[in-house]
KEDREN-771132 format. One record per residue (C-alpha): residue number from 1; residue in three letters; y, x, z. Coordinates in steps of 0.2 Angstrom, whole numbers, m for minus. Each point is the difference from the previous one (the first is absolute). Layout:
REM KEDREN-771132
+-----+------+-------+-------+-------+
: seq : type :    yy :    xx :    zz :
+-----+------+-------+-------+-------+
: NUM :  Ala :     Y :     X :     Z :
...
+-----+------+-------+-------+-------+
This chain:
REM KEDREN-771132
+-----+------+-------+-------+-------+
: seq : type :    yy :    xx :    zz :
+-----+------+-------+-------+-------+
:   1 :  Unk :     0 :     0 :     0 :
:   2 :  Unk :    16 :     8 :    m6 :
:   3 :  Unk :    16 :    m7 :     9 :
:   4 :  Unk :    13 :   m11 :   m11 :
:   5 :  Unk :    17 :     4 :     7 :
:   6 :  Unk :     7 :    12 :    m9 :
:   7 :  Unk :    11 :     8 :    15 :
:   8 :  Unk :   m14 :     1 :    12 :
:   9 :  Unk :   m18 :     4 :     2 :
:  10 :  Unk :   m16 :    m9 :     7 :
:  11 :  Unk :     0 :    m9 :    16 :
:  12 :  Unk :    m6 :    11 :    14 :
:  13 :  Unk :    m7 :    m4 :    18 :
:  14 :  Unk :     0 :    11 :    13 :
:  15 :  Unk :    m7 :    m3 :    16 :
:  16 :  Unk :     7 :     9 :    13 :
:  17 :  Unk :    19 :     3 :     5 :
:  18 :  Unk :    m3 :    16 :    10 :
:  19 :  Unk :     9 :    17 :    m6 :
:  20 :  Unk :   m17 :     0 :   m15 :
:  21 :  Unk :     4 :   m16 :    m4 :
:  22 :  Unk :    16 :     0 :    m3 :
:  23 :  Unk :     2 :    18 :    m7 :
:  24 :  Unk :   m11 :    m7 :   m14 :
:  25 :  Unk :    11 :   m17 :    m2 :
:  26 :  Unk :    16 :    12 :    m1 :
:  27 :  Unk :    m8 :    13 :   m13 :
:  28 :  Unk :    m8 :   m16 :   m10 :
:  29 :  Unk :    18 :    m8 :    m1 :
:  30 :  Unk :     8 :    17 :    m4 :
:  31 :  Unk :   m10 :    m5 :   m16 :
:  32 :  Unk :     5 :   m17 :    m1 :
:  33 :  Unk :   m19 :    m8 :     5 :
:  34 :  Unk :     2 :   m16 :     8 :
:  35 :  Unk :    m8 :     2 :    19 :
:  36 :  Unk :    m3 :   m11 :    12 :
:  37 :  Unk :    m4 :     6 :    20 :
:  38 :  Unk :    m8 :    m8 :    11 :
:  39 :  Unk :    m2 :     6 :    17 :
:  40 :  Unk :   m10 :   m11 :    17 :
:  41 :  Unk :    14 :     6 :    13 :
:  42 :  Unk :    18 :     8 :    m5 :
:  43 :  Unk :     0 :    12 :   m13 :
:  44 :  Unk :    m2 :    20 :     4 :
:  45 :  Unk :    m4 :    m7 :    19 :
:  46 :  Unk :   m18 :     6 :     5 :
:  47 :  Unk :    m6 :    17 :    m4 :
:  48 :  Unk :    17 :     6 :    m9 :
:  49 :  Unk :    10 :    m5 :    15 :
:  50 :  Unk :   m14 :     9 :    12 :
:  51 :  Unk :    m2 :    18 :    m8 :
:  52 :  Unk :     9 :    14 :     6 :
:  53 :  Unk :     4 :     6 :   m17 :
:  54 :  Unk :    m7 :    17 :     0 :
:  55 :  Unk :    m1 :     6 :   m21 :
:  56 :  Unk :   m13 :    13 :     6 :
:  57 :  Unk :   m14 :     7 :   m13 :
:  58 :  Unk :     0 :    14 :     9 :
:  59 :  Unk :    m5 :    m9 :    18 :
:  60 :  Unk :   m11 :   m12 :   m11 :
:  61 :  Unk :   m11 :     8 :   m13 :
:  62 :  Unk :   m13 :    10 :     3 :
:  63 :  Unk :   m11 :     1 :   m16 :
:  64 :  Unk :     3 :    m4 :   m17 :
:  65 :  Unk :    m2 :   m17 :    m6 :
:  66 :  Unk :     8 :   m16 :    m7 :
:  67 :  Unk :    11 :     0 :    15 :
:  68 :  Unk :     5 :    18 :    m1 :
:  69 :  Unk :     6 :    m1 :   m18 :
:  70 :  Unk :    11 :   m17 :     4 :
:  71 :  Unk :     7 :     6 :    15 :
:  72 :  Unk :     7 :    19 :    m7 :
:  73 :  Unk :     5 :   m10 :   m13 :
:  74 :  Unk :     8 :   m16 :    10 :
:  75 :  Unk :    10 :    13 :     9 :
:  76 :  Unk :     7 :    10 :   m13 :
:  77 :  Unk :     8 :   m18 :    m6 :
:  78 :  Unk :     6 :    m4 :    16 :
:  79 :  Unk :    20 :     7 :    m3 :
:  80 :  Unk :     0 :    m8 :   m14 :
:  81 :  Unk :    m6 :   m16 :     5 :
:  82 :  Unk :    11 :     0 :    15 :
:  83 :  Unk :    16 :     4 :   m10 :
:  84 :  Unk :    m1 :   m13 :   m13 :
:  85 :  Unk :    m6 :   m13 :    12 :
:  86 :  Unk :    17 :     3 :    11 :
:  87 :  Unk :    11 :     1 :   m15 :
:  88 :  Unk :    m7 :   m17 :    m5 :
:  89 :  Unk :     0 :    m8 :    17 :
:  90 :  Unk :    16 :     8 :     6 :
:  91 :  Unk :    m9 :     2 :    16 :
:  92 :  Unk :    m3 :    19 :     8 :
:  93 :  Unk :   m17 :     3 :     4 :
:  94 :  Unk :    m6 :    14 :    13 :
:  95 :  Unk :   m10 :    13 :    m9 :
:  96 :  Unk :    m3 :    16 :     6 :
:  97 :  Unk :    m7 :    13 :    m9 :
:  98 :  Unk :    m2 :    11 :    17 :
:  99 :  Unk :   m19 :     5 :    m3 :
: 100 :  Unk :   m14 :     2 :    14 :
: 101 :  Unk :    m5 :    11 :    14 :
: 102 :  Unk :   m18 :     1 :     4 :
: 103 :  Unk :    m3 :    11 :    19 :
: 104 :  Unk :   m17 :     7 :     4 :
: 105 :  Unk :    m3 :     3 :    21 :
: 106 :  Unk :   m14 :    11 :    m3 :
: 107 :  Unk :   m10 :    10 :   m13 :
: 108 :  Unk :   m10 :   m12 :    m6 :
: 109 :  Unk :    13 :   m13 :    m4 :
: 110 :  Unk :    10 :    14 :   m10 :
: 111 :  Unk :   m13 :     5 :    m7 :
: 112 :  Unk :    m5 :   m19 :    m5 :
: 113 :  Unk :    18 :    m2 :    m6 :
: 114 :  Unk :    m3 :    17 :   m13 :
: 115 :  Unk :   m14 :    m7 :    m7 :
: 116 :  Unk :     6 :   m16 :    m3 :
: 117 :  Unk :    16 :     9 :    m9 :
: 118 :  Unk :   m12 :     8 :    m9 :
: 119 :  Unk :    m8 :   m15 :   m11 :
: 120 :  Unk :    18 :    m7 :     1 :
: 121 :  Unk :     8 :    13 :   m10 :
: 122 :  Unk :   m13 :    m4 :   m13 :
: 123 :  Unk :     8 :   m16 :    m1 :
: 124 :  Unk :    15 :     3 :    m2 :
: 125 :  Unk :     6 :    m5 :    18 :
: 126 :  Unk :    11 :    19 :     8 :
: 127 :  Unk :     1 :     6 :    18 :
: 128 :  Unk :     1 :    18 :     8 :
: 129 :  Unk :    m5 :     5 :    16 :
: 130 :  Unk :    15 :     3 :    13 :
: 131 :  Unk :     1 :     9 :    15 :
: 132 :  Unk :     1 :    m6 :    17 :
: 133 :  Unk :    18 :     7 :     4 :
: 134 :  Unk :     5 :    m8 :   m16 :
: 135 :  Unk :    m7 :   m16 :    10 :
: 136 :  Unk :     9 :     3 :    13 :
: 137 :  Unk :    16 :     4 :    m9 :
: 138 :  Unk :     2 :   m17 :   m11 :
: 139 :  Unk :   m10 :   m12 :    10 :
: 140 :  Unk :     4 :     3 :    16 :
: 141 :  Unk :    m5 :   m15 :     8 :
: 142 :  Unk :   m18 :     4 :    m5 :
: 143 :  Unk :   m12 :     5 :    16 :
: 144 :  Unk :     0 :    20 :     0 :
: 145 :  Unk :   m16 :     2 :     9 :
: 146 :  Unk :   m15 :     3 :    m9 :
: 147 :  Unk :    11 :    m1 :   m16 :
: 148 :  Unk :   m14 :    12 :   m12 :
: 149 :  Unk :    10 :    m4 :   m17 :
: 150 :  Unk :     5 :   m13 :   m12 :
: 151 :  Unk :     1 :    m4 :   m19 :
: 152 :  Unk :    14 :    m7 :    m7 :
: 153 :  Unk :    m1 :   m10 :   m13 :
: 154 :  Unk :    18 :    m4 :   m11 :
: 155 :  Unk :    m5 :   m14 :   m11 :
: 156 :  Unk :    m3 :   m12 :    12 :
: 157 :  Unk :    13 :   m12 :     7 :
: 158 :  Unk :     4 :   m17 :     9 :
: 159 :  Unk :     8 :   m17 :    m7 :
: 160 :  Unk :     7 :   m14 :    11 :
: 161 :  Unk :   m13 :   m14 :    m7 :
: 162 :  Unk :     8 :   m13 :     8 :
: 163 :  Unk :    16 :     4 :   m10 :
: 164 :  Unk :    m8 :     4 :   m16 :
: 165 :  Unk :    m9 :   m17 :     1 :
: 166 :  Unk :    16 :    m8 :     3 :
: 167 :  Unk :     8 :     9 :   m16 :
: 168 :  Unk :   m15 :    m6 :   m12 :
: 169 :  Unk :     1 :   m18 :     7 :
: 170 :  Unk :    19 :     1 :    m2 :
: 171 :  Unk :    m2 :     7 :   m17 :
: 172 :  Unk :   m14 :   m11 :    m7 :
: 173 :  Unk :     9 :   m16 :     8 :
: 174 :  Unk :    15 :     4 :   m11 :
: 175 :  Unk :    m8 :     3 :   m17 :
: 176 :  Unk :    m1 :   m13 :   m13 :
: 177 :  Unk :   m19 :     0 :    m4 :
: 178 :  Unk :    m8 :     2 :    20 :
: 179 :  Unk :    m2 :   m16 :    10 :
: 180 :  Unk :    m5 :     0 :    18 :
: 181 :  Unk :   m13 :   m12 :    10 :
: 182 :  Unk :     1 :     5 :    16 :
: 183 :  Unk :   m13 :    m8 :    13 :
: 184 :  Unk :   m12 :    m8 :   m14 :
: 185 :  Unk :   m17 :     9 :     2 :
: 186 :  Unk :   m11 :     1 :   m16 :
: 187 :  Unk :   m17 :    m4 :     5 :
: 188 :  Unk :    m7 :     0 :   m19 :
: 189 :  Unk :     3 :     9 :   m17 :
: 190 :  Unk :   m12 :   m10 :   m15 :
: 191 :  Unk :     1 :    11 :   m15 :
: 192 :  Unk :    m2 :    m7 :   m16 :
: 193 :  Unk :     1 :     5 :   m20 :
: 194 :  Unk :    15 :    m6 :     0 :
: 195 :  Unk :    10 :     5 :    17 :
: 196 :  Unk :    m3 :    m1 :    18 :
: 197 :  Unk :     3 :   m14 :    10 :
: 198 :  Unk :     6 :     3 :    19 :
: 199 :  Unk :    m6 :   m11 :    11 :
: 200 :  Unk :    13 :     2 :    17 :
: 201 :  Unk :     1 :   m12 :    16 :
: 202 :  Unk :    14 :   m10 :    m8 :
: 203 :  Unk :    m7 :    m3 :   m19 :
: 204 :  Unk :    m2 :    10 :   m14 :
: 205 :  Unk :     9 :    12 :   m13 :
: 206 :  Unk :    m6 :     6 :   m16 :
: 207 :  Unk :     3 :    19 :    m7 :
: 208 :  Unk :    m5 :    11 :   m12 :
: 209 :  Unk :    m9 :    15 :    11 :
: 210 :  Unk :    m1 :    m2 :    21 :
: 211 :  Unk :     5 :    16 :    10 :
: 212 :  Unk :   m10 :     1 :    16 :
: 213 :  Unk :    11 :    10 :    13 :
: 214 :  Unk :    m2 :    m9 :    16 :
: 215 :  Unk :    m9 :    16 :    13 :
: 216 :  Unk :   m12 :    m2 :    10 :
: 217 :  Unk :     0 :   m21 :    m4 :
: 218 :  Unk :    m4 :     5 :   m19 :
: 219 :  Unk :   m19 :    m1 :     1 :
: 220 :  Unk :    m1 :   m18 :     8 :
: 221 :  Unk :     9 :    m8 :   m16 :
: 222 :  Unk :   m13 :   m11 :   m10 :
: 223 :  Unk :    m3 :     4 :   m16 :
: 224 :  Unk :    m7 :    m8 :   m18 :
: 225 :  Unk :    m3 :     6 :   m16 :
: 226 :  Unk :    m4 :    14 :     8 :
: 227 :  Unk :   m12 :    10 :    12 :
: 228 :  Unk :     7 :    m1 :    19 :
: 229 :  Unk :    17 :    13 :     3 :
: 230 :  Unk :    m6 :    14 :    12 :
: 231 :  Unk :    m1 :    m3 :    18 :
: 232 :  Unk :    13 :     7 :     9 :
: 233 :  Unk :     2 :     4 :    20 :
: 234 :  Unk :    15 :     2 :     9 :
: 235 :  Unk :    m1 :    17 :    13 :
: 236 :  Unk :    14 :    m4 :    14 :
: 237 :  Unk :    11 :    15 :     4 :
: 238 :  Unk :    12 :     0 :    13 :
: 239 :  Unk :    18 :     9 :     2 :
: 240 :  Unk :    12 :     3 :    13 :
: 241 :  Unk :    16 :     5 :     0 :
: 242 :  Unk :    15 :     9 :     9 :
: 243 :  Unk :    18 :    m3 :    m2 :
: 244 :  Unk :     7 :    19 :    m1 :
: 245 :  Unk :    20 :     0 :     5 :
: 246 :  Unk :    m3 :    17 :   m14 :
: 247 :  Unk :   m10 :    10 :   m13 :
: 248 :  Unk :   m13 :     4 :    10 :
: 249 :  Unk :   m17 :    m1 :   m14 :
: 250 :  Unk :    10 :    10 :   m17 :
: 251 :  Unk :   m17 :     0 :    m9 :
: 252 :  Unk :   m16 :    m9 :     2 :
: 253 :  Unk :   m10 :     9 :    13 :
: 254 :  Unk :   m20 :    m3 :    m1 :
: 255 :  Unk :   m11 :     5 :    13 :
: 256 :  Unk :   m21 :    m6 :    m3 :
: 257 :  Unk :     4 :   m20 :    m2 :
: 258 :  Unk :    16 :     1 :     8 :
: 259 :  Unk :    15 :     0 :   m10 :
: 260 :  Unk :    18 :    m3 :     4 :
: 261 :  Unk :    15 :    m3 :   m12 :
: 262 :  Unk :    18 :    m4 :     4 :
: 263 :  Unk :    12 :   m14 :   m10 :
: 264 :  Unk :    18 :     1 :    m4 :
: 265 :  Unk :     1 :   m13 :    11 :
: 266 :  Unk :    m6 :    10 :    16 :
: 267 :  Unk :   m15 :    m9 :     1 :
: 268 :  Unk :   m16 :    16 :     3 :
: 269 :  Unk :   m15 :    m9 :    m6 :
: 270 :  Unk :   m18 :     8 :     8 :
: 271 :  Unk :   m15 :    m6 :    m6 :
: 272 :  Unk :   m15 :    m7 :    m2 :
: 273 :  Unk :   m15 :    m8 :     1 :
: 274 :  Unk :   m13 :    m8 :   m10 :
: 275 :  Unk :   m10 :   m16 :     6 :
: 276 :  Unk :   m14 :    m9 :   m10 :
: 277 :  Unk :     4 :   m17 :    12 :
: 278 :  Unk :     6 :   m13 :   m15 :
: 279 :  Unk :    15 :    m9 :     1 :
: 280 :  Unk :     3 :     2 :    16 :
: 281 :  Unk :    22 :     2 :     2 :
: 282 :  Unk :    m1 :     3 :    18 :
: 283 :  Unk :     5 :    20 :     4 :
: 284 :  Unk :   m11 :     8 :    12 :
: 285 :  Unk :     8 :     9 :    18 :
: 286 :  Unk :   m16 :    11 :     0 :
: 287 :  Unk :     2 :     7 :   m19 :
: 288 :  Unk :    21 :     0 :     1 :
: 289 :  Unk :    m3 :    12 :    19 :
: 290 :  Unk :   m10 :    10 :   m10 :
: 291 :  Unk :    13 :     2 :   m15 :
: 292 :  Unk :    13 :     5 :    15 :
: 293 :  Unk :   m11 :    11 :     7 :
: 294 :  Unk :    m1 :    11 :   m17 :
: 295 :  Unk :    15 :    m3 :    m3 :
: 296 :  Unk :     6 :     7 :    15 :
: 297 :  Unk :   m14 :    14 :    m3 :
: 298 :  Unk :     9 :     7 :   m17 :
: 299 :  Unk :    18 :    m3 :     8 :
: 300 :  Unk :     1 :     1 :    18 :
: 301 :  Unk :    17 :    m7 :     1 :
: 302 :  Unk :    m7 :   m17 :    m5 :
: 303 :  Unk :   m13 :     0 :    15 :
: 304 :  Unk :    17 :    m3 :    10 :
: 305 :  Unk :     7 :   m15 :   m14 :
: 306 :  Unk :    m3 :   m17 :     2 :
: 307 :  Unk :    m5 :    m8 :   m18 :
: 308 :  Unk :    11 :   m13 :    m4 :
: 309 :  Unk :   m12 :    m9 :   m12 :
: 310 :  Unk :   m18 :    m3 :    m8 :
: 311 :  Unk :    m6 :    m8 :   m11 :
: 312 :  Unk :   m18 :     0 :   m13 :
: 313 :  Unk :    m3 :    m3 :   m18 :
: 314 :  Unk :   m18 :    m2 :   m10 :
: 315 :  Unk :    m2 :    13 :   m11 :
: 316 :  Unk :   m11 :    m7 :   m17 :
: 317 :  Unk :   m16 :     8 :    m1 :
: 318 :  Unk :   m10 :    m1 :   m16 :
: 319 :  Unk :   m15 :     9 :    m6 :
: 320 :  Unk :    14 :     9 :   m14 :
: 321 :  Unk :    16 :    m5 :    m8 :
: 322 :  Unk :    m3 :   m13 :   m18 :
: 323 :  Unk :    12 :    m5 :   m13 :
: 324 :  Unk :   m10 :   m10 :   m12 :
: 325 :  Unk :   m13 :   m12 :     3 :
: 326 :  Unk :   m11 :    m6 :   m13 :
: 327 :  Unk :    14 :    m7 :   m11 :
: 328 :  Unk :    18 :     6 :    m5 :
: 329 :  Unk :     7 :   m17 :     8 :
: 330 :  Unk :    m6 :     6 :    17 :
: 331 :  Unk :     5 :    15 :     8 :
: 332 :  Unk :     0 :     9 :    17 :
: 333 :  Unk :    10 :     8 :    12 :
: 334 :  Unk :    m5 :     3 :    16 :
: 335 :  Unk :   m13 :    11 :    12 :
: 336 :  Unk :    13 :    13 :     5 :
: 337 :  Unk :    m3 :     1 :    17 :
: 338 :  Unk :    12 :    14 :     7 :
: 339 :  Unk :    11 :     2 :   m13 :
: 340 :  Unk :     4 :   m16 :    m8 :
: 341 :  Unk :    20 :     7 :     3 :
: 342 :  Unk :    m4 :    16 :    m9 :
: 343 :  Unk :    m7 :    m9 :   m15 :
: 344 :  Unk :     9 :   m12 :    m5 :
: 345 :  Unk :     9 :     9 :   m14 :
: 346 :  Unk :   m13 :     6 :    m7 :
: 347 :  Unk :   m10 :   m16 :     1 :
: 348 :  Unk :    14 :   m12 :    m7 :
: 349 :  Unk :    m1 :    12 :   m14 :
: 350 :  Unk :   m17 :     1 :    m2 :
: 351 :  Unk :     1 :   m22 :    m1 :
: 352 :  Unk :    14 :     2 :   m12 :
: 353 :  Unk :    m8 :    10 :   m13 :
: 354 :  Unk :   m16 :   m11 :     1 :
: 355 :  Unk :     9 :   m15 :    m3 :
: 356 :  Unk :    12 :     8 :   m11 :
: 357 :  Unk :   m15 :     3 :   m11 :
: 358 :  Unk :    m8 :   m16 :    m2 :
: 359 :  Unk :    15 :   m11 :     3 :
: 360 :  Unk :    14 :     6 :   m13 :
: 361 :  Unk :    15 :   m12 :    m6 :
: 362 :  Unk :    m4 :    m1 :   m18 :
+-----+------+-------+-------+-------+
């Protein structure tokens, strides 16, 4: 099916408004495609709104795979993408290209952190080893004692999700060809020869090609004409965070599965944790002690702070990350568990070109 109008594209549904969702509506309208998002809640309010915002191959990848190749390359648009978005929106975002600090406390963990530099390199992902004075000289709030040695890796970098959500819904609300549904939750997708039929909790809408972005709710969306979606599970990770009256964290500083990062805002973000409990929205006093306690482990001045805030998000688990499914009028974009921030340039690109292939204005 080829679209009529002669000033836009085919009809595109997208379900999902998290910062995936709507990174893809804002690149398809760029192009003058026709989208429609639907989201269950308010858009960008679930995982995009929950993640720190860490833009870390370095503190993710560890081997080369799908993952690995998205993420190196998700980064390196990440400026770019960024840039263009706050010139549209007129909205500044904080990005901080400040790069990452991994610190070893004994010979083991450094030499753990060389060997996983090691097959980094081969993918393209730099660091180099610094010494613990240099430690000690430029993140001085990081515990001394024990201190072996650190890597630093200057790629990495932190984005304020929250206000980069906000710029895409801002942006996507404003252009001619994007329509919002908020707090209408699909529960079906029928795919036919001739389009896809979305079945929400309010009616119905017909479109050309279906979108699915929706997280860790992705997998539970009833599907026809085709075979089921992939299941999806949502892994519950808990943050807490401390409201600094200055700079206190300039890069992000990891430490095992502890990391912490600092916004423009003041707001030092330590995390995290990963639970396989469902949907369950309560945040746990046992885990969040435990997050303090690490916390205060890697800075000791946060074992005297009182956080002034927590709060979880579900992470979308997958068994790997799809774009088409079975038919060019059903394609797929979730499973990215940790790094759903990360890659959504790279995956709103990806969607773009597979539609842009099969759904050209004549």
């Amino acid at each position: 099916m080829r679209p009529s109008s002669s000033d836009s594209r085919s009809a595109i549904a997208i379900v999902g408004a998290g910062i995936i969702g709507l990174s893809i509506a804002w690149r398809l309208a760029r192009a003058r495609f026709k989208v429609s998002l639907f989201d269950q809640g308010k858009a960008g309010g679930e995982a995009s709104w929950a993640g720190a915002g860490m833009l870390a191959p370095g503190g993710e990848i560890d081997e080369s795979d799908e993952l690995a190749t998205l993420a190196v390359e998700s980064r390196r648009m990440y400026t770019d993408f960024v840039s263009e978005l706050e010139e549209c929106c007129g909205l500044s975002i904080d990005f901080q290209p400040c790069g990452a600090l991994d610190v070893a406390y004994s010979q083991s963990e450094m030499e753990a952190l060389d060997a996983r530099a090691e097959r980094q390199a081969l993918l393209g992902i730099q660091s180099k080893r610094i010494s613990t004075s240099h430690v000690t000289a430029f993140w001085p709030r990081v515990r001394r004692e024990g201190l072996t040695g650190a890597r630093f890796y200057p790629k990495d970098a932190v984005v304020n999700p929250r206000e980069l959500t906000h710029a895409l819904k801002q942006v996507c609300g404003r252009r001619q060809y994007i329509e919002i549904t908020e707090y209408c939750r699909v529960v079906a997708l029928h795919i036919a020869s001739d389009g896809v039929r979305v079945e929400h909790e309010h009616g119905s809408a017909k479109c050309d090609v279906a979108i699915v972005a929706a997280g860790a709710w992705s997998g539970a969306i009833e599907l026809s004409g085709a075979p089921p979606l992939p299941k999806t599970e949502p892994v519950k990770g808990q943050l807490i965070g401390y409201q600094q009256p200055e700079q206190t964290c300039n890069t992000i500083v990891r430490h095992g599965h502890t990391y912490l990062l600092q916004r423009a805002n003041g707001l030092l973000i330590a995390g995290s944790s990963m639970e396989r409990v469902g949907f369950d929205p309560e945040v746990n006093p046992f885990i969040e002690s435990e997050i303090e306690s690490r916390a205060g482990y890697v800075m000791p001045h946060l074992a005297e702070t009182t956080k002034s805030e927590s709060w979880m998000g579900f992470r979308p688990a997958s068994d790997k990350l799809h774009i088409g499914w079975h038919s060019p009028r059903l394609l797929l974009a979730y499973g990215h568990f940790r790094n759903g921030i990360l890659l959504a340039p790279v995956t709103a690109e990806r969607i773009f070109n597979e539609v842009n292939a099969n759904w050209q204005t004549p």
